[in-house]
KEDOTI-682107 format. One record per atom (N, C-alpha, C): residue in three letters; atom name; x, y, z. Coordinates in pm, 1 decimal. Atoms other than C-alpha are relative to their C-alpha. Layout:
PT, Ala, CA, X, Y, Z
...
END
This chain:
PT, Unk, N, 59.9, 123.7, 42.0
PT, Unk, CA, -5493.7, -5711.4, 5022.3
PT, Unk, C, -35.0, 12.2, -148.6
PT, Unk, N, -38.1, -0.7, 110.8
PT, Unk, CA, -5445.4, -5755.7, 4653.2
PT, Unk, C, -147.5, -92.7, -32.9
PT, Unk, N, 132.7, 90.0, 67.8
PT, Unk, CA, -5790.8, -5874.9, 4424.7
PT, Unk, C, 37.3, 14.3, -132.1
PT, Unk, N, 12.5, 46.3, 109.9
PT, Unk, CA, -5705.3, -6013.0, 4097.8
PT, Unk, C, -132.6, -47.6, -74.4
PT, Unk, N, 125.6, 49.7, 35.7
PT, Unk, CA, -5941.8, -6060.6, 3842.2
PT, Unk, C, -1.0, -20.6, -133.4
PT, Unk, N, -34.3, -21.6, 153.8
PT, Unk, CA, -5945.0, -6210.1, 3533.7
PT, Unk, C, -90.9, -98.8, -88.4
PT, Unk, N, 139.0, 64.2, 38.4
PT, Unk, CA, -6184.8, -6332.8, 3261.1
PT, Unk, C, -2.8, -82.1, -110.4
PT, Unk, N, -31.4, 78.6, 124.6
PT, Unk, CA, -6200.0, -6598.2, 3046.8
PT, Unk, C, -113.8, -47.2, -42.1
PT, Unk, N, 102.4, 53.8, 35.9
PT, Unk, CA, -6468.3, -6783.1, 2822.4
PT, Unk, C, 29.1, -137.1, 85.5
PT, Unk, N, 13.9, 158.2, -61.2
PT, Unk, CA, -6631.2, -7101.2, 2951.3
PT, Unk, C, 41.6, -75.5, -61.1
PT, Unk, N, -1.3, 99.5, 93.7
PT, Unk, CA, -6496.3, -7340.8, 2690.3
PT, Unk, C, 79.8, -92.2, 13.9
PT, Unk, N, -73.8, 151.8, -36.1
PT, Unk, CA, -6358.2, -7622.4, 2869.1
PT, Unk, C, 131.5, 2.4, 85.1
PT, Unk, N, -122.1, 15.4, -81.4
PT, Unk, CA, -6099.8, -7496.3, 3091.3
PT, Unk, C, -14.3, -85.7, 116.4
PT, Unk, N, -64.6, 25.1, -73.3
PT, Unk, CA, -5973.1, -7692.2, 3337.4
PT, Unk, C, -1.9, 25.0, 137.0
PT, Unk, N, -59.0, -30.0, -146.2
PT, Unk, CA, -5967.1, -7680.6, 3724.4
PT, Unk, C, 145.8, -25.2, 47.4
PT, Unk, N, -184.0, -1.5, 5.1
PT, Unk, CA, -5584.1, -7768.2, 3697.7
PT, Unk, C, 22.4, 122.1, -82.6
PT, Unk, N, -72.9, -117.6, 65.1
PT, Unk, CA, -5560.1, -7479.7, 3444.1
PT, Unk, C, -20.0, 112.5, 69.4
PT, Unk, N, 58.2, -139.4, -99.7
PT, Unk, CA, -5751.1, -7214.4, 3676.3
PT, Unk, C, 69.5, -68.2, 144.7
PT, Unk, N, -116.0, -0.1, -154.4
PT, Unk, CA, -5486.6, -7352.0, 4001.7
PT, Unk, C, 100.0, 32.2, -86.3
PT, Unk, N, -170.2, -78.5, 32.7
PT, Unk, CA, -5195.0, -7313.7, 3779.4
PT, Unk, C, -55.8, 163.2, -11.5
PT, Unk, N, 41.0, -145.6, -1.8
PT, Unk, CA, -5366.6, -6951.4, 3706.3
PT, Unk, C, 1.9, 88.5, 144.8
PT, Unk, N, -7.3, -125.8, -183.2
PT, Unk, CA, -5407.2, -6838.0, 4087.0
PT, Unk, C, 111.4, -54.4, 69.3
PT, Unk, N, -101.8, 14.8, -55.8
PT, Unk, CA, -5131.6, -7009.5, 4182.4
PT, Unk, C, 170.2, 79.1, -65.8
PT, Unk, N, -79.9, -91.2, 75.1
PT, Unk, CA, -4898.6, -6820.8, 3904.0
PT, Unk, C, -10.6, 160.0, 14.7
PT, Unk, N, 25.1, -102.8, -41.2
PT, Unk, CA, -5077.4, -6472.6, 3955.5
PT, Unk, C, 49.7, 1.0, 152.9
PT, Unk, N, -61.4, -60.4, -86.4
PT, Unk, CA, -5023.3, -6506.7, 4323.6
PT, Unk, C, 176.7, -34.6, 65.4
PT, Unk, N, -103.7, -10.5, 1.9
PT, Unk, CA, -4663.3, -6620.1, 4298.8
PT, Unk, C, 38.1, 175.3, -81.0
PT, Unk, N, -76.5, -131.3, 16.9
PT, Unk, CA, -4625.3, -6305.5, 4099.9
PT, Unk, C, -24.1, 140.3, 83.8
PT, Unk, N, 6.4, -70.1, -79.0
PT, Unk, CA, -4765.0, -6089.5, 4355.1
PT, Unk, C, 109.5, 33.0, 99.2
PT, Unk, N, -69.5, -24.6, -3.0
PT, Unk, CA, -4550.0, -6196.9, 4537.6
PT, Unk, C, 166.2, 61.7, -24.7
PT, Unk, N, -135.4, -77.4, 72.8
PT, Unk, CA, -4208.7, -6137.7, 4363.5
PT, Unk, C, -9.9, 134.4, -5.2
PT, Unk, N, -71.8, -137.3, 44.4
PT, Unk, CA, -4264.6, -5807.2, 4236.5
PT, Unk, C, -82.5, 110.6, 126.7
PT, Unk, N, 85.6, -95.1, -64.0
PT, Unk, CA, -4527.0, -5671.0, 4510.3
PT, Unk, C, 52.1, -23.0, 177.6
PT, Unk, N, -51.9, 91.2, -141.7
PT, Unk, CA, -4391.9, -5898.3, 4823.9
PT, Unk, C, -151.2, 52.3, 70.8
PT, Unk, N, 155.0, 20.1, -40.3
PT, Unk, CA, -4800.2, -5936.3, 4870.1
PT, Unk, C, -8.6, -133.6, 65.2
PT, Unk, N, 29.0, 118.1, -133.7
PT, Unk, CA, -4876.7, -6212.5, 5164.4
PT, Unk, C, -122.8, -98.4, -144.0
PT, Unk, N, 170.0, 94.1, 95.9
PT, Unk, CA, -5077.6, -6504.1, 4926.5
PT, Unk, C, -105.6, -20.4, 61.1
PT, Unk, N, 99.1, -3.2, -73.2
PT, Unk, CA, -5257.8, -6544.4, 5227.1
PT, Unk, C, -126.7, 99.3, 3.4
PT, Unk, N, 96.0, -115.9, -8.8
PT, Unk, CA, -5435.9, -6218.4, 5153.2
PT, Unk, C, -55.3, 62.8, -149.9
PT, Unk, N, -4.2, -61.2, 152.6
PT, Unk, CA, -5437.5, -6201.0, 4783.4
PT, Unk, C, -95.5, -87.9, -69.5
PT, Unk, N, 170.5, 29.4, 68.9
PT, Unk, CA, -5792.7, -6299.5, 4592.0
PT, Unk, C, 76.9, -16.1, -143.6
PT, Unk, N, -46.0, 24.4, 167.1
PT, Unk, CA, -5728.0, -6444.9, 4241.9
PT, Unk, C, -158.7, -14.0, -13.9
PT, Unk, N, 183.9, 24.5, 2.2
PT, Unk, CA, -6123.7, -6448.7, 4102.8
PT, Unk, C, 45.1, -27.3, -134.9
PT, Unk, N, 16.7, -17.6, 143.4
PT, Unk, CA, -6153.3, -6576.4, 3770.0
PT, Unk, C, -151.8, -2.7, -33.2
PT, Unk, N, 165.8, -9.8, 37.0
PT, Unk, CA, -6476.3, -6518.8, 3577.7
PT, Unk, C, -48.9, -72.0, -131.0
PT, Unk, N, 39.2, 97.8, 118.5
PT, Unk, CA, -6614.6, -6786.0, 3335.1
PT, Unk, C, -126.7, 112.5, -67.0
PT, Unk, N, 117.3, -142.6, 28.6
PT, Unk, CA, -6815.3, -6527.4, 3083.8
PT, Unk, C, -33.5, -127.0, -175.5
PT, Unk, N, 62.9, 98.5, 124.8
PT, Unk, CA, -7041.1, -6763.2, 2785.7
PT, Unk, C, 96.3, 72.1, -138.3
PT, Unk, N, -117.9, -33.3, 115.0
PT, Unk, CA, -6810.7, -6731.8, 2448.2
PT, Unk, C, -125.4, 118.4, -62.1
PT, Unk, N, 89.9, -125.3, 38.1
PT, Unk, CA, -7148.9, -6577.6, 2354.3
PT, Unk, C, -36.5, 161.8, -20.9
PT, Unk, N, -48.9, -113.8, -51.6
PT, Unk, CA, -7096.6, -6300.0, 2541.2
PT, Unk, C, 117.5, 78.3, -2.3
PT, Unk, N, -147.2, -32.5, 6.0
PT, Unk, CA, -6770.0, -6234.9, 2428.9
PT, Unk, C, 6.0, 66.4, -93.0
PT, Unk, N, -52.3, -108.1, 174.9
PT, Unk, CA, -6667.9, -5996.4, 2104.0
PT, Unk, C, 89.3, 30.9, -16.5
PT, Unk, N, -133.3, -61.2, 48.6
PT, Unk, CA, -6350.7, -5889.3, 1948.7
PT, Unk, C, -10.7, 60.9, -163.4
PT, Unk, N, -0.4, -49.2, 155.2
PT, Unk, CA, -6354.3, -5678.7, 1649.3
PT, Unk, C, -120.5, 25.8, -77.2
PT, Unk, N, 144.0, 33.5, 23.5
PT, Unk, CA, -6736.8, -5643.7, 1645.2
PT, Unk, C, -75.4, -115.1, -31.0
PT, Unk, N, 93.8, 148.4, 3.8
PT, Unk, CA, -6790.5, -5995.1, 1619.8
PT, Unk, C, 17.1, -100.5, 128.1
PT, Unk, N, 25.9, 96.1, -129.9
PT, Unk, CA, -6884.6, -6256.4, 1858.9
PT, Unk, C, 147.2, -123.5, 20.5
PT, Unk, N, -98.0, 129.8, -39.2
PT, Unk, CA, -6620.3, -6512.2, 1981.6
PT, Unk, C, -65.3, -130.2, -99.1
PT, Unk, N, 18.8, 141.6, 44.6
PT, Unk, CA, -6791.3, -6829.5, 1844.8
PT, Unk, C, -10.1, 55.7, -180.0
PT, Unk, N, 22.8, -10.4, 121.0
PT, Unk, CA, -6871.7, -6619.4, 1475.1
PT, Unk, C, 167.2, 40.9, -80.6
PT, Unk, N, -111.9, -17.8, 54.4
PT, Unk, CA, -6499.0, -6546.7, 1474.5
PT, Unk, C, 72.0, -163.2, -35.7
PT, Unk, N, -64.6, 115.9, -14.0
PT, Unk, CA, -6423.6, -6921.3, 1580.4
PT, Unk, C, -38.4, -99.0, -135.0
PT, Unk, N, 25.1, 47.8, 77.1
PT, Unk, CA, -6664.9, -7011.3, 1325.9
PT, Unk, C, 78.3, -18.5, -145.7
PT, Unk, N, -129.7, -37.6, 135.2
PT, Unk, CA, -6446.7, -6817.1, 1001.1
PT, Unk, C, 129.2, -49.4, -4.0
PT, Unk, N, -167.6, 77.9, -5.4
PT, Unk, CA, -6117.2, -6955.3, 1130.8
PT, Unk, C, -17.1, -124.1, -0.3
PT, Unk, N, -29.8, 151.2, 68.1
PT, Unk, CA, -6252.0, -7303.4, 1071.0
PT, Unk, C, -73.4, -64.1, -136.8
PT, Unk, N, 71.1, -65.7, 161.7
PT, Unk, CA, -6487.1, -7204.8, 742.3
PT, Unk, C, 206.9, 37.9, -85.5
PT, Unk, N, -145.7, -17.4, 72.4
PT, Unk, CA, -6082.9, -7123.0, 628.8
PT, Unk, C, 97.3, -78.9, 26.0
PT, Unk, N, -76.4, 113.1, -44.6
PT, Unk, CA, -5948.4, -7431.2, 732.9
PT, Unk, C, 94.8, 58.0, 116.7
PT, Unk, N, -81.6, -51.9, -81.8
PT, Unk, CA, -5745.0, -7212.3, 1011.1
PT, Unk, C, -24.5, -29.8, 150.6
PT, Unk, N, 70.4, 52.4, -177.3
PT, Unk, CA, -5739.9, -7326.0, 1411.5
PT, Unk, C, -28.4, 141.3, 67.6
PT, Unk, N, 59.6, -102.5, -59.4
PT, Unk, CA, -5903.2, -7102.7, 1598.8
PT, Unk, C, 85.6, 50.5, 65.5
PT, Unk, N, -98.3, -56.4, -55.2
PT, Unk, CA, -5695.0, -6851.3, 1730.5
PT, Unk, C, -69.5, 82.2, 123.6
PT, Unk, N, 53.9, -59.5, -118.7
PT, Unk, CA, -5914.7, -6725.3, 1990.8
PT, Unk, C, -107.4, -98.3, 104.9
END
């Protein structure tokens, strides 16, 4: 019984984007694992952008510089 788990910031996703997500993860279970979907857990985890960091800085202070540089946020 297969538990996926995967984590994204809260920032407006989608309940159509998190079904295409567990419905894509457990299509690929199947294919390459031939895992029953019936038994296979997709969890996603909404985590505050707050709480987030890359590169020692926070998600929203990175989001902030990439639009302080006219640039779209790449994260």
């Amino acid at each position: 019984m297969p538990c996926v788990n995967i984590r994204i910031t809260n920032d407006g996703t989608t309940a159509s984007q998190k079904q295409q997500i567990i419905d894509g993860v457990s299509e690929l279970l199947v294919r390459v694992f031939n895992k029953d979907p019936a038994e296979t857990f997709v969890i996603i985890d909404e985590v505050d952008s707050d709480n987030w960091g890359l590169n020692s800085k926070s998600i929203p202070a990175i989001r902030h510089r990439q639009i302080k540089e006219d640039r779209p946020p790449s994260v």
